[in-house]
C-alpha positions in Angstrom: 46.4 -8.8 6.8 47.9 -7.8 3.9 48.1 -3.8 3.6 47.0 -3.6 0.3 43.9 -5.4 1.1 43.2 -3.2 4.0 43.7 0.1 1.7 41.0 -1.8 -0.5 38.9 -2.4 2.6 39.1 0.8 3.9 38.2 2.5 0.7 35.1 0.6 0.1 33.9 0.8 3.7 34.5 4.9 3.2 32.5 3.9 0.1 29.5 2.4 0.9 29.4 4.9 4.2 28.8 7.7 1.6 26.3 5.7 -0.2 24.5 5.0 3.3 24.3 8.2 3.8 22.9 9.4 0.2 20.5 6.5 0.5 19.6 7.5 3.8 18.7 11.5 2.6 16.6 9.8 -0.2 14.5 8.0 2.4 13.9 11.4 4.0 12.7 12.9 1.0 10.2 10.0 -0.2 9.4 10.0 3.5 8.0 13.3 3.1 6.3 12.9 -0.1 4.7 9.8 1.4 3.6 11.4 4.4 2.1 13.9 2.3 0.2 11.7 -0.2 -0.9 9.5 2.9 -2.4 12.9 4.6 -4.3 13.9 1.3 -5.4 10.6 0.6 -6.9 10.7 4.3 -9.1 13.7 3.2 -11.3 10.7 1.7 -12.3 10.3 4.9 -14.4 13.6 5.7 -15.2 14.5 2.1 -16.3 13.9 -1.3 -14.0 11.7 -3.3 -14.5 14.5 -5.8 -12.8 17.2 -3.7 -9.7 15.3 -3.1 -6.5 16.8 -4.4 -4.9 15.0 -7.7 -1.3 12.9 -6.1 0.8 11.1 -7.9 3.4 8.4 -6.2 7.1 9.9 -6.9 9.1 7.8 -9.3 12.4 7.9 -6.9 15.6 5.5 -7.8 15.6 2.6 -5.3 19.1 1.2 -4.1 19.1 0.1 -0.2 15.8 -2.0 0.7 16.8 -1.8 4.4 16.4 1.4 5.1 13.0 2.0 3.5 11.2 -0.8 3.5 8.7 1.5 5.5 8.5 4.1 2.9 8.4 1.7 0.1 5.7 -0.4 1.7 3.9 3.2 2.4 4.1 3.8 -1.8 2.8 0.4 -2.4 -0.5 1.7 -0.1 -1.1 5.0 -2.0 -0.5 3.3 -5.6 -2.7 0.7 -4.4 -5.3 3.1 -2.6 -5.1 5.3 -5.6 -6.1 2.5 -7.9 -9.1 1.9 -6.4 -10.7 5.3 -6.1 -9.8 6.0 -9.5 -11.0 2.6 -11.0 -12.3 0.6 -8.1 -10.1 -2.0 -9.3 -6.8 -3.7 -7.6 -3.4 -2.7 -8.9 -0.7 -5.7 -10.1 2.6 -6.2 -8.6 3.7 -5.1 -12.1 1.6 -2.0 -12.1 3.0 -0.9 -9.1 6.7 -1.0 -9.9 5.6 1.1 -12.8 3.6 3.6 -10.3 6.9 3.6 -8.4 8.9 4.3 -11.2 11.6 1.0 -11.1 12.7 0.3 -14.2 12.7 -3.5 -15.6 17.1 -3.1 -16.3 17.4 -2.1 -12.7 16.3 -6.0 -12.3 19.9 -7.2 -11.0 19.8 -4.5 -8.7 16.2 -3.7 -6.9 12.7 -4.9 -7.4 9.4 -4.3 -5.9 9.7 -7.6 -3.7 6.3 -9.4 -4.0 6.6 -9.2 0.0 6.4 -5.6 0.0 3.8 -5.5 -2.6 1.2 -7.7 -0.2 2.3 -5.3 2.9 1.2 -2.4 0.8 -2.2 -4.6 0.4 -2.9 -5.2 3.5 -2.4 -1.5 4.6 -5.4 -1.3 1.7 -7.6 -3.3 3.4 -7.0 -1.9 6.2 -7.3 1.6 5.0 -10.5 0.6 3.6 -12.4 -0.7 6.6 -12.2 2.6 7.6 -13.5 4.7 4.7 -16.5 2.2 4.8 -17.3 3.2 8.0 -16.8 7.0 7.1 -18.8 6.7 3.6 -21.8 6.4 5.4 -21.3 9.4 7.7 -20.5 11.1 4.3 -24.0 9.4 2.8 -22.2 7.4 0.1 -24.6 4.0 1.2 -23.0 2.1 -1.5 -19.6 2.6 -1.2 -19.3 -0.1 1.8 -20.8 -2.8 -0.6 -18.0 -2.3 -2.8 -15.8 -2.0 -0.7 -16.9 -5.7 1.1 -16.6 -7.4 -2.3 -13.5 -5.7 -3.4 -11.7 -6.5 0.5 -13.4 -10.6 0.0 -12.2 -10.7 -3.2 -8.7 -9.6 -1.9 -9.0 -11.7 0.9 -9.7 -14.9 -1.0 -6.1 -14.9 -3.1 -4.6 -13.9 0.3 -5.8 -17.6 1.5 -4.4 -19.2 -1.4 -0.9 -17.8 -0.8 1.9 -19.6 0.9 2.9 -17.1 3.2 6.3 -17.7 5.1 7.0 -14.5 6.5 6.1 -14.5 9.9 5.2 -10.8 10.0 3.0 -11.1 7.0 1.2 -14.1 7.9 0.6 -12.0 11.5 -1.0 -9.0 9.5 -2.9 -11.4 6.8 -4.4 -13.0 10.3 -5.8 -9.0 11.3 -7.6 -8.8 7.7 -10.0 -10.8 9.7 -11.1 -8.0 11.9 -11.4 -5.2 9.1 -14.0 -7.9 7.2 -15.9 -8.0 10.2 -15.8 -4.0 10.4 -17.1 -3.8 6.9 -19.5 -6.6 7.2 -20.7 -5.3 10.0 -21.7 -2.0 8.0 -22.8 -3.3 5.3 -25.3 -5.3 7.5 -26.4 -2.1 8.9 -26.9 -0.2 5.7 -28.6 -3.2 4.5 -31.1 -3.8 7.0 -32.1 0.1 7.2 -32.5 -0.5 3.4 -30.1 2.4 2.2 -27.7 0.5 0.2 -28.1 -2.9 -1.9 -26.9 -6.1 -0.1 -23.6 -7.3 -2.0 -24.9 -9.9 -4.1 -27.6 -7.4 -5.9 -25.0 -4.6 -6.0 -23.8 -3.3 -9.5 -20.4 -4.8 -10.6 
């Protein structure tokens, strides 16, 4: 091999080690700030939505999907999760790049991968079954009917997608089981008459 090209190989190599491991401090740091959110968020669990503290997902530059696809997938779930306490509404794939603070000239570089986005969904849903359970313990009757015809709603597109990736179609199959958990409340709050059964419940 020519030792010119080597020269050139080596320096890129020394290159894109130094970039790995920039990239790799980065995914510490929105590691941390996930974790964080994810714990607050959690707090929705044992008390009023009201009493909550105010997050925000942290616009960080995105270079390497490799090495967070965890974390990113983790930001997609708070934007997402955020989203529907604050409007009880689903967030777009376009709405969360703009949560997540990618930039539309960054577009030959990184996007939010429409992948990732349903990965963040699905941690949602999941994420959900529990806080319907939890409502009630917290007396909020109502908030498992919304929350069975917000996750059948979401579940519904989720059938009409092609999904290839093996993974994906595996956690897609588990969405399953949270509906039952939900129903499964919602059946009980219905029957003991403390919440509205989904089809008379406000929009």
């Amino acid at each position: 091999m020519d030792p010119h090209d080597l020269e050139n190989l080596n320096t890129t190599l020394d290159h894109e080690a130094q970039l790995r491991e920039k990239i790799k401090e980065q995914v510490v740091e929105l590691d941390k700030k996930t974790r964080t959110m994810v714990g607050m968020l959690n707090k929705i669990h044992s008390i009023p939505y009201s009493q909550v503290p105010g997050t925000h997902v942290p616009h960080t530059a995105l270079a390497d999907l490799t090495l967070w696809t965890n974390s990113l997938r983790n930001s997609v779930f708070v934007a997402a999760f955020l989203e529907y306490l604050s409007k009880g509404t689903l967030i777009s794939l376009a709405s969360t790049s703009e949560a997540l603070g990618i930039q539309d000239e960054w577009k030959d570089r990184f996007t939010l991968s429409i992948e990732d986005y349903l990965h963040g969904l699905i941690t949602l849903v999941n994420e959900l079954s529990r806080l319907a359970v939890n409502a009630v313990t917290l007396g909020n009757f109502q908030e498992p009917v919304k929350i069975s015809i917000f996750v059948k709603d979401l579940f519904a597109g989720f059938t009409m997608l092609n999904l290839k990736n093996d993974q994906l179609r595996r956690r897609f199959d588990s969405l399953k089981y949270d509906m039952k958990k939900v129903e499964e409340v919602v059946y009980d709050v219905s029957l003991r008459k403390l919440a509205q059964p989904p089809d008379l419940a406000p929009g």
